[in-house]
KENU-996066 format. One line per field, with one value per residue (C-alpha): residue number from 0; residue in one letter; chain; x, y, z. Coordinates in Angstrom, 1 decimal, always signed. Layout:
<rs>
num NUM; ...
residu A; ...
chaine A; ...
east X; ...
north Y; ...
up Z; ...
</rs>
This chain:
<rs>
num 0; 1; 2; 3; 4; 5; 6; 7; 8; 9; 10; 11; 12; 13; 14; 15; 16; 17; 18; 19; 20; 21; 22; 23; 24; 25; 26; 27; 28; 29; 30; 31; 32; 33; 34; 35; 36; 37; 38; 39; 40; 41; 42; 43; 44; 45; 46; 47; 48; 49; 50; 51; 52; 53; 54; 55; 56; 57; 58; 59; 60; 61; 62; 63; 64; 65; 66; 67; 68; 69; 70; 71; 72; 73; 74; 75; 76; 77; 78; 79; 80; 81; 82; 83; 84; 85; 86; 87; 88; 89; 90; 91; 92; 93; 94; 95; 96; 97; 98; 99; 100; 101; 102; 103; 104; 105; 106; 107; 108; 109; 110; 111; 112; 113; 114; 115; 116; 117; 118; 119; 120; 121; 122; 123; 124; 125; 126; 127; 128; 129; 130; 131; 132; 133; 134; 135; 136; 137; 138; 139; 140; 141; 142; 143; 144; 145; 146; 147; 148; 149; 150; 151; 152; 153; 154; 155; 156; 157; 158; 159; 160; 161; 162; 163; 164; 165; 166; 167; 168; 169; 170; 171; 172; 173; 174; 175; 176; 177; 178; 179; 180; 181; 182; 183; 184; 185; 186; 187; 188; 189; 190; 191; 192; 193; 194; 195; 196; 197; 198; 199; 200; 201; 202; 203; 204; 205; 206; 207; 208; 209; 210; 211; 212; 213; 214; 215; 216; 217; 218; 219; 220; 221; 222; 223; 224; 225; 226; 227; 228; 229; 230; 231; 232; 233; 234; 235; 236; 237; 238; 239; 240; 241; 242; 243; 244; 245; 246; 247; 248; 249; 250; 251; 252; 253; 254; 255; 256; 257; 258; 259; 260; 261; 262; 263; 264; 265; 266; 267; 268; 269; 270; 271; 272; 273; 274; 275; 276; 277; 278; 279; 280; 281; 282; 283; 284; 285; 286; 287; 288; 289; 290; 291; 292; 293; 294; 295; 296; 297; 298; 299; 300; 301; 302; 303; 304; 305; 306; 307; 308; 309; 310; 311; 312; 313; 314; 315; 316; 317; 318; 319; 320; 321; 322; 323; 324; 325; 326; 327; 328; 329; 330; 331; 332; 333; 334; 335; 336; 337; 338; 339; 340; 341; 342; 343; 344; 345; 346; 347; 348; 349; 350; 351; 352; 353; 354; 355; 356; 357; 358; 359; 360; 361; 362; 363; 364; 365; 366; 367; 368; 369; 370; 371; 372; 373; 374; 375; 376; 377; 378; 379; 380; 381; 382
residu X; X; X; X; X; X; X; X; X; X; X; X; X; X; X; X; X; X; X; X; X; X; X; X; X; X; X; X; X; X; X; X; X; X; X; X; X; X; X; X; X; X; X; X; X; X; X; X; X; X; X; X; X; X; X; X; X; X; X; X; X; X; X; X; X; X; X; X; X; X; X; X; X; X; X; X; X; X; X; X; X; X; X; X; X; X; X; X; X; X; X; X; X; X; X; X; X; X; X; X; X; X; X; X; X; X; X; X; X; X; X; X; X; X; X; X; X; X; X; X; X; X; X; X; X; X; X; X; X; X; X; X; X; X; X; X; X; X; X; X; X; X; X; X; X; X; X; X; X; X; X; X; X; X; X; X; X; X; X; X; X; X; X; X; X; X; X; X; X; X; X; X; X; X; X; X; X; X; X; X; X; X; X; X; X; X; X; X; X; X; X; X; X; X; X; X; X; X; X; X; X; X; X; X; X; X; X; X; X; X; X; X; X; X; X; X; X; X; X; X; X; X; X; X; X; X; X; X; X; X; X; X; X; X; X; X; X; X; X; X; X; X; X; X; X; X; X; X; X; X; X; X; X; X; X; X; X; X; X; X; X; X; X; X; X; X; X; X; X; X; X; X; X; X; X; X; X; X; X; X; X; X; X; X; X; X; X; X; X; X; X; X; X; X; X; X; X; X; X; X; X; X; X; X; X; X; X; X; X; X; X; X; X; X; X; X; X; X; X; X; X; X; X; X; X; X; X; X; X; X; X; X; X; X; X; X; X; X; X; X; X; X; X; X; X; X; X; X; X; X; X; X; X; X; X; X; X; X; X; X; X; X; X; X; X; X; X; X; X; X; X; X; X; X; X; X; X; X; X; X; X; X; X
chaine A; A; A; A; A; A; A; A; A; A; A; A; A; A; A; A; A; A; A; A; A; A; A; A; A; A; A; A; A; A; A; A; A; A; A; A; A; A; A; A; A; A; A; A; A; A; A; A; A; A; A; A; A; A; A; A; A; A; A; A; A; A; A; A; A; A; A; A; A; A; A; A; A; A; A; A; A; A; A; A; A; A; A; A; A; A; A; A; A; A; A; A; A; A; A; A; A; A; A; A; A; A; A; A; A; A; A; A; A; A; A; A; A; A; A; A; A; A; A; A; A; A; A; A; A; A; A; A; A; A; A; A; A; A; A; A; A; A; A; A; A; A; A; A; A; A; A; A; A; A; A; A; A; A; A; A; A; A; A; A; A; A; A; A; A; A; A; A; A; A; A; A; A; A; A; A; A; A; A; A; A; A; A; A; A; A; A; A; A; A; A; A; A; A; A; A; A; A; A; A; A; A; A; A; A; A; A; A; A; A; A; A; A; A; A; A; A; A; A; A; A; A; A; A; A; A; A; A; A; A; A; A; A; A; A; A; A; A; A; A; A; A; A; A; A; A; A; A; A; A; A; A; A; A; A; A; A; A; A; A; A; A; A; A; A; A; A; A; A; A; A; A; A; A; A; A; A; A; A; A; A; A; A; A; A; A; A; A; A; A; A; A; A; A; A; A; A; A; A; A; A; A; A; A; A; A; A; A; A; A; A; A; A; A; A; A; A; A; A; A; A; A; A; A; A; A; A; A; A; A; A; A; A; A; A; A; A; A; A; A; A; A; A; A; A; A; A; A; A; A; A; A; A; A; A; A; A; A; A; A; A; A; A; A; A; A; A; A; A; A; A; A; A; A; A; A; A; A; A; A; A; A; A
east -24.0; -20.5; -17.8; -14.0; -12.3; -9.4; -11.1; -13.9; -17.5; -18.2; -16.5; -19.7; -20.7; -17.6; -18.9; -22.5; -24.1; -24.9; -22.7; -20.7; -23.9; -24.5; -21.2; -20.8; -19.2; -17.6; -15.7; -12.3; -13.5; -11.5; -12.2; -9.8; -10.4; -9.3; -7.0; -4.9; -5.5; -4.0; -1.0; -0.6; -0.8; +1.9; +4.3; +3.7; +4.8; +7.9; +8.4; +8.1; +10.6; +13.0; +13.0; +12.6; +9.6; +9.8; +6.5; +6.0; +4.5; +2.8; +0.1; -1.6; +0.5; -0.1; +2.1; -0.5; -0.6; +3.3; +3.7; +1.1; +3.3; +6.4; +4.8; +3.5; +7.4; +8.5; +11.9; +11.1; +9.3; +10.0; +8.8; +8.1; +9.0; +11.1; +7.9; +6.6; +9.8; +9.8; +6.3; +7.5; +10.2; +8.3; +6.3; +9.4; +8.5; +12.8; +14.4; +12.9; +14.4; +13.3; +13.0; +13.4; +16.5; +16.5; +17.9; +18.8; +20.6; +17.3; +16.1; +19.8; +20.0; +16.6; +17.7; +20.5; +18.7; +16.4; +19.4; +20.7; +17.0; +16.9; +20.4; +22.5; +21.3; +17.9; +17.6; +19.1; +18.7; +18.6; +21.5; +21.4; +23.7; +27.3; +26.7; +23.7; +26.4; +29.1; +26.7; +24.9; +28.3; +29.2; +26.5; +26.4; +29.6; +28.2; +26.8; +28.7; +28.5; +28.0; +24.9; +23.5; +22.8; +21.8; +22.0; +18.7; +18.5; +15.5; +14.2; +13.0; +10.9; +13.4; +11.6; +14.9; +18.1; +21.3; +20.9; +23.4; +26.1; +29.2; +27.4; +26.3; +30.1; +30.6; +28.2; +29.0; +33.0; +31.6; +29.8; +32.8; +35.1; +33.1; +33.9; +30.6; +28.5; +28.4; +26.5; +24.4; +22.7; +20.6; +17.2; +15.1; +11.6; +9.6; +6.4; +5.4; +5.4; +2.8; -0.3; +0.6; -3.0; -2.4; -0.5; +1.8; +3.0; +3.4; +5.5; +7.3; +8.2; +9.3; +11.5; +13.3; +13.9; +15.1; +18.0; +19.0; +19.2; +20.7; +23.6; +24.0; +24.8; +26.9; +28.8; +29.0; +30.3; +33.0; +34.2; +34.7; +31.6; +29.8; +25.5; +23.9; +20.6; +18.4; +15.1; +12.1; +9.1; +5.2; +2.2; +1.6; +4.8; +5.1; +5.1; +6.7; +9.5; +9.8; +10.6; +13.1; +15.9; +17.4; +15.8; +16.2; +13.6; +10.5; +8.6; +4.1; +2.3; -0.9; -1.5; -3.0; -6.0; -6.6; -8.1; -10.3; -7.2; -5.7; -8.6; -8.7; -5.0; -4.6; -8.2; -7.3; -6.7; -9.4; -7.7; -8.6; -7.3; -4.5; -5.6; -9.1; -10.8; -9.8; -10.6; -14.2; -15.0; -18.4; -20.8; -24.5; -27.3; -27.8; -30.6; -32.8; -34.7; -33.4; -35.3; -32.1; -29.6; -29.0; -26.4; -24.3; -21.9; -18.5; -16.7; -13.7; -12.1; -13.6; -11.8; -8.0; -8.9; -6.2; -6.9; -10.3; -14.0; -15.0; -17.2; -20.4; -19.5; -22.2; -25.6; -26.8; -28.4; -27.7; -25.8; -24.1; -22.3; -20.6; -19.4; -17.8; -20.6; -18.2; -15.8; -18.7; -20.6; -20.8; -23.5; -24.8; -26.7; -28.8; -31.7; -35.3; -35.5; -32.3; -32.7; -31.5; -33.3; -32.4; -30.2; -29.0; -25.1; -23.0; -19.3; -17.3; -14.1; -11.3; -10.2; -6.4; -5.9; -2.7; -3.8; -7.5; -5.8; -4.4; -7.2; -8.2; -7.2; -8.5; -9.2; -12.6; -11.9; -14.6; -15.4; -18.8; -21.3; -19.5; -17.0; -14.4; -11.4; -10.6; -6.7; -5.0; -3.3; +0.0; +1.9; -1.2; +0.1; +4.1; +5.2
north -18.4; -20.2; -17.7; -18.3; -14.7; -15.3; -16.1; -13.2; -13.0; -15.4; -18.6; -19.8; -20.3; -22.5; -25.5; -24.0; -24.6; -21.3; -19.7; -17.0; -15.3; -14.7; -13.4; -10.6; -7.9; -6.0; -8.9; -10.3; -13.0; -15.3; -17.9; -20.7; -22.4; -19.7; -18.8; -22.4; -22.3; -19.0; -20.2; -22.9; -21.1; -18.6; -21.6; -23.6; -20.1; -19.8; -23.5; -23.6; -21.0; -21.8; -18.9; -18.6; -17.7; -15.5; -13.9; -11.0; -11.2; -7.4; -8.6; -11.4; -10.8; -14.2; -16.8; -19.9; -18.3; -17.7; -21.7; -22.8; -20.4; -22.6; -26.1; -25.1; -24.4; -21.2; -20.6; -18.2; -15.3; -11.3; -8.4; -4.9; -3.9; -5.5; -6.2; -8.5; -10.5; -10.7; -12.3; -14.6; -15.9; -16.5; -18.3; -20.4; -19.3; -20.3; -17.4; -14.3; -11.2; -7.6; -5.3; -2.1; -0.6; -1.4; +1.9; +3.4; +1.7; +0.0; -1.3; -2.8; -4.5; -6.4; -7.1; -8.7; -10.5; -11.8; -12.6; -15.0; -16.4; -17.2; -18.8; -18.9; -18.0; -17.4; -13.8; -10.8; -7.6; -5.1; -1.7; +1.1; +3.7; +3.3; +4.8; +2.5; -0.7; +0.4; +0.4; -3.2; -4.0; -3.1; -4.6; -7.9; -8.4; -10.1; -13.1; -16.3; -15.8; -13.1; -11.3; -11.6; -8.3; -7.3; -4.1; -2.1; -0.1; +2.3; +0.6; +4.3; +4.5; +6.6; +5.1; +3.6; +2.1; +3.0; +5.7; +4.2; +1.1; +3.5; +4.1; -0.1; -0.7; +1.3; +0.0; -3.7; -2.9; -1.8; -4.5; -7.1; -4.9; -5.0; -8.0; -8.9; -9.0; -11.2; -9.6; -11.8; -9.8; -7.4; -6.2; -4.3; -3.8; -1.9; -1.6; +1.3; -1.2; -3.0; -1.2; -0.1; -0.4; -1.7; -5.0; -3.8; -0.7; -2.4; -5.3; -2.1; -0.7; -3.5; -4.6; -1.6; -2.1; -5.7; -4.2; -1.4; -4.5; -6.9; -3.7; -3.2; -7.0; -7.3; -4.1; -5.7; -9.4; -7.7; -6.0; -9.2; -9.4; -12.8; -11.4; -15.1; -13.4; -11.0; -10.3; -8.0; -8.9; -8.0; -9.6; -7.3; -8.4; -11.8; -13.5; -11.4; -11.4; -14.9; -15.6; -13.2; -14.9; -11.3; -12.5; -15.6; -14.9; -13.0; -11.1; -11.2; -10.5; -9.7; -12.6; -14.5; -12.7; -9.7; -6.6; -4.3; -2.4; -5.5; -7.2; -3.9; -4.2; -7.9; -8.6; -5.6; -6.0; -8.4; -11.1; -13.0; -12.0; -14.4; -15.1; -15.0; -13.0; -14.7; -12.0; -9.9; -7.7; -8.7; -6.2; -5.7; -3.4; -1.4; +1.2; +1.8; +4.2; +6.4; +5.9; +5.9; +3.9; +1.4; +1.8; -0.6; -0.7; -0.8; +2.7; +4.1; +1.6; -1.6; -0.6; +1.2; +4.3; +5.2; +3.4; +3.9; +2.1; -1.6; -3.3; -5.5; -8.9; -11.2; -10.1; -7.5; -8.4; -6.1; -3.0; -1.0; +2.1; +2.1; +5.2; +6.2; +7.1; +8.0; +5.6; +3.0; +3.7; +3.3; +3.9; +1.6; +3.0; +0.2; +0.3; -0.4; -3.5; -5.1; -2.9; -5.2; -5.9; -4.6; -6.9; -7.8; -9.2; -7.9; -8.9; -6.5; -6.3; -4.7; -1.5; -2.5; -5.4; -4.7; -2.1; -3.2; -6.6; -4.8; -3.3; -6.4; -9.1; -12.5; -13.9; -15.9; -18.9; -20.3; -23.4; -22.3; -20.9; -21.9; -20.9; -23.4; -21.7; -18.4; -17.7; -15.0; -12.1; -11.8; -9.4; -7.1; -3.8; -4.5; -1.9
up +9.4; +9.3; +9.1; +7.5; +8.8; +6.9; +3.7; +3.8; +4.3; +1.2; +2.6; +3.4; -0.5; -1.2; -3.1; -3.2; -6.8; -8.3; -5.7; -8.4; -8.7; -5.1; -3.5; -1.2; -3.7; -4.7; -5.0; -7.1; -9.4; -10.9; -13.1; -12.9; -16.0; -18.6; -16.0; -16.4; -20.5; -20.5; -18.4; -20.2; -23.9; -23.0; -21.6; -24.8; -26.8; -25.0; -25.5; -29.0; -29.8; -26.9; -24.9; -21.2; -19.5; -16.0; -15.9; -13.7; -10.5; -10.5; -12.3; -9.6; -6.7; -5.6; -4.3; -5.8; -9.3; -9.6; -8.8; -11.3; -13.7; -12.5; -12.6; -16.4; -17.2; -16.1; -14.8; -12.4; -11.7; -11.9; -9.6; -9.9; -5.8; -3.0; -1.3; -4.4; -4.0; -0.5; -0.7; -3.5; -1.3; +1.5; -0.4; -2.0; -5.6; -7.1; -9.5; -8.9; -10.2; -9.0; -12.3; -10.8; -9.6; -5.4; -3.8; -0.4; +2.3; +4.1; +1.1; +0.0; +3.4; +2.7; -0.7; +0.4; +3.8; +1.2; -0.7; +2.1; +2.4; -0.9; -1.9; -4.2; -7.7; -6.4; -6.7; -9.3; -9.2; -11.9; -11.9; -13.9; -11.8; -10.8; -7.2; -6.9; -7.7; -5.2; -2.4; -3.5; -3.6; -0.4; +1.3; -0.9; +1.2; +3.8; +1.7; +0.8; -2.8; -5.1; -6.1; -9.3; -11.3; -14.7; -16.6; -16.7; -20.4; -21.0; -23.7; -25.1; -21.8; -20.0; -17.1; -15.5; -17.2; -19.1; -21.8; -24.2; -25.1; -23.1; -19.4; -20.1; -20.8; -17.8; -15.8; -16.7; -16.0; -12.1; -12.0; -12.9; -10.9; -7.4; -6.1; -4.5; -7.5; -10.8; -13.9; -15.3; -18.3; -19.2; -18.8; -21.7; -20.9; -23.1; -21.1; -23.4; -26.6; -25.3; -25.9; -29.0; -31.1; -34.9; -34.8; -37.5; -36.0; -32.5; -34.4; -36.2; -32.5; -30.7; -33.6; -33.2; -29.8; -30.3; -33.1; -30.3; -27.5; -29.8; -30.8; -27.1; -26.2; -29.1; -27.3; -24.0; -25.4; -28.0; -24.7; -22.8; -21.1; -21.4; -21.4; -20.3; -19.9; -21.9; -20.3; -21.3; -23.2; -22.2; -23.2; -26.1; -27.8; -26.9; -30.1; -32.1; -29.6; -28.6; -32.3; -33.3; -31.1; -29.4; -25.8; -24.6; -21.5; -21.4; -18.6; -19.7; -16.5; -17.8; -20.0; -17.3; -16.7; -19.3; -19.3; -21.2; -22.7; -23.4; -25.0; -27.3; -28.2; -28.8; -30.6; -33.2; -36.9; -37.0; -35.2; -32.2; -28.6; -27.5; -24.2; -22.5; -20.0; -16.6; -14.5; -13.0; -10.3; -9.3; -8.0; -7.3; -8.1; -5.1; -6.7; -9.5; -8.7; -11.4; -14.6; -16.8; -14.9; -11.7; -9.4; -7.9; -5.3; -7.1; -7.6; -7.9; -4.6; -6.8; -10.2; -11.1; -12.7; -15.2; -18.0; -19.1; -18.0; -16.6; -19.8; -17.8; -19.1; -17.1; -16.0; -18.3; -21.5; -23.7; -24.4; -21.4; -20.5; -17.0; -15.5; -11.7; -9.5; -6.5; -4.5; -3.5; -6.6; -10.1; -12.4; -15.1; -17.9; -20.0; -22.3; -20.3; -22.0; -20.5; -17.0; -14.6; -11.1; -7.7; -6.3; -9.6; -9.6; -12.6; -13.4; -15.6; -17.4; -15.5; -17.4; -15.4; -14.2; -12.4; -9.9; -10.1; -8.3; -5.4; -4.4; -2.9; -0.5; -2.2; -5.6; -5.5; -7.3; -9.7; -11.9; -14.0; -11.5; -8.3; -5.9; -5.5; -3.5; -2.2; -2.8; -0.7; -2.6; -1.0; -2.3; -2.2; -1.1; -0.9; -2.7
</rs>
């Protein structure tokens, strides 16, 4: 049998008709069709109401879907860990921003290496302490122009960022005052907006946050400083806020490929989800010799566990309930008149795509029922 090492064990199948349903599993499925009218639907959002688009990298992790995101008409990209961007400028992926605070003297001196790699205007950072800005700012030294920040604000999160308009007035005042560093704006995530369930009460929440953020800018500009950039923005809240005019970018990761909490969010008060189901983990029926269930040989390593169950999407007839069977296993329970076959192969829903993602090294690629590429996950692991 031909083997690819760096592309797995199912190299082999590329171009095979009928290949999706016979990869080794588990394995990271990808369908690259939904996946492009996905990128393209939240580009054309952000287009149509003028905002700028800088998905975030956490999601995919990979260099060849962050350039597709570019080509489609983002203006850059955003990442969750050093690592992410580090990956991101390897790969040459222009204007990324790292959206947590970047802390501790090793870490500072990569950011600012990967500063230099970069170039100018090519990497920001966000702040959200004043000790944290006095040593950027004392390592930002070293390059030939300044570093661009922006002002992290907790967004009611509390996860990191400013508490109030006086410590960002203070912050931004550090910032200006530093010598090495330019503030660019400010950042307002409000990651815990976006799985809000009830349309009207998530629209409800994140236009609260957009008053607070719009009060705060207001702040910062009536005390001289100029905010160019107002970032935040999941998935969840896209439209609602691309169209009220208080950011001018957004940040969706999760858009692109979906997930079962996502599909439960987005498709509620009887409406349509937004975006499709890009994304599968494929795995195969290893046993049924149990008369109420099969198991098959993706578990707790094949699947994130912290946000509920996979749902079978392909390969199972009828009704399905999946539960973890162990870290290799999980068990499948179906009706005897849908029981699938030993050797079956069953995609499902990830319950998280995020951390479901970096569990694995390679997306497998597919148009229909075959494998057409096998696309490295790069930033897999760089946290």
């Amino acid at each position: 049998m031909l083997t690819f090492p760096s592309l797995g064990p199912n190299a082999y199948l590329l171009g095979v008709a009928g290949s999706r349903r016979m990869l080794d599993t588990p394995a990271l499925v990808l369908d690259r069709a939904a996946l492009e009218r996905n990128i393209a639907k939240m580009a054309a959002t952000a287009n149509d109401h003028g905002i700028g688009l800088r998905p975030h990298v956490k999601s995919h992790k990979s260099a060849r879907i962050a350039h597709m995101q570019i080509e489609a008409g983002a203006l850059g990209v955003s990442c969750a860990t050093l690592g992410e961007a580090e990956a991101m400028i390897e790969a040459r992926v222009p204007s990324v921003l790292v959206t947590s605070p970047i802390v501790s003297s090793n870490k500072l001196r990569r950011l600012v290496g990967l500063a230099e790699e970069a170039g100018p205007r090519q990497l920001m950072v966000v702040v959200d302490d004043a000790r944290n800005v006095a040593e950027l700012a004392v390592h930002a030294a070293r390059l030939a122009y300044p570093l661009d920040v922006l002002i992290d604000y907790h967004s009611g999160y509390h996860r990191t960022g400013v508490v109030d308009e006086r410590a960002a007035l203070e912050l931004a005042r550090a910032i200006v005052e530093s010598g090495s560093l330019t503030l660019r704006g400010v950042q307002a995530y409000g990651g815990h907006l976006q799985h809000i369930e009830g349309r009207t009460r998530r629209d409800e929440a994140a236009a609260q946050l957009r008053s607070t953020v719009a009060a705060l800018v207001a702040s910062l500009e009536s005390a001289g400083m100029p905010i160019e950039i107002v970032t935040g923005v999941g998935t969840g809240t896209h439209d609602m806020d691309a169209a009220a005019g208080v950011f001018t970018e957004m940040q969706p990761g999760s858009y692109v490929f979906m997930d079962a909490e996502y599909e439960h969010v987005l498709a509620g008060d009887g409406r349509a989800a937004p975006f499709e189901t890009s994304l599968f983990v494929q795995s195969t029926v290893v046993s049924t010799q149990a008369p109420s269930w099969v198991t098959i040989d993706a578990g707790t390593k094949a699947f994130a566990t912290d946000s509920g169950l996979p749902v079978a999407a392909r390969g199972v007839g009828g009704p399905s309930e999946y539960a973890f069977f162990g870290d290799e296993h999980g068990r499948l329970t179906v009706d005897a008149a849908h029981r699938p076959s030993l050797g079956a192969h069953i995609e499902f829903v990830t319950p998280h795509c995020d951390p479901t993602v970096n569990l694995y090294d390679r997306y497998h690629v597919v148009d229909g029922d075959t494998l057409v590429d096998i696309w490295p996950i790069e930033a897999r692991g760089r946290l």
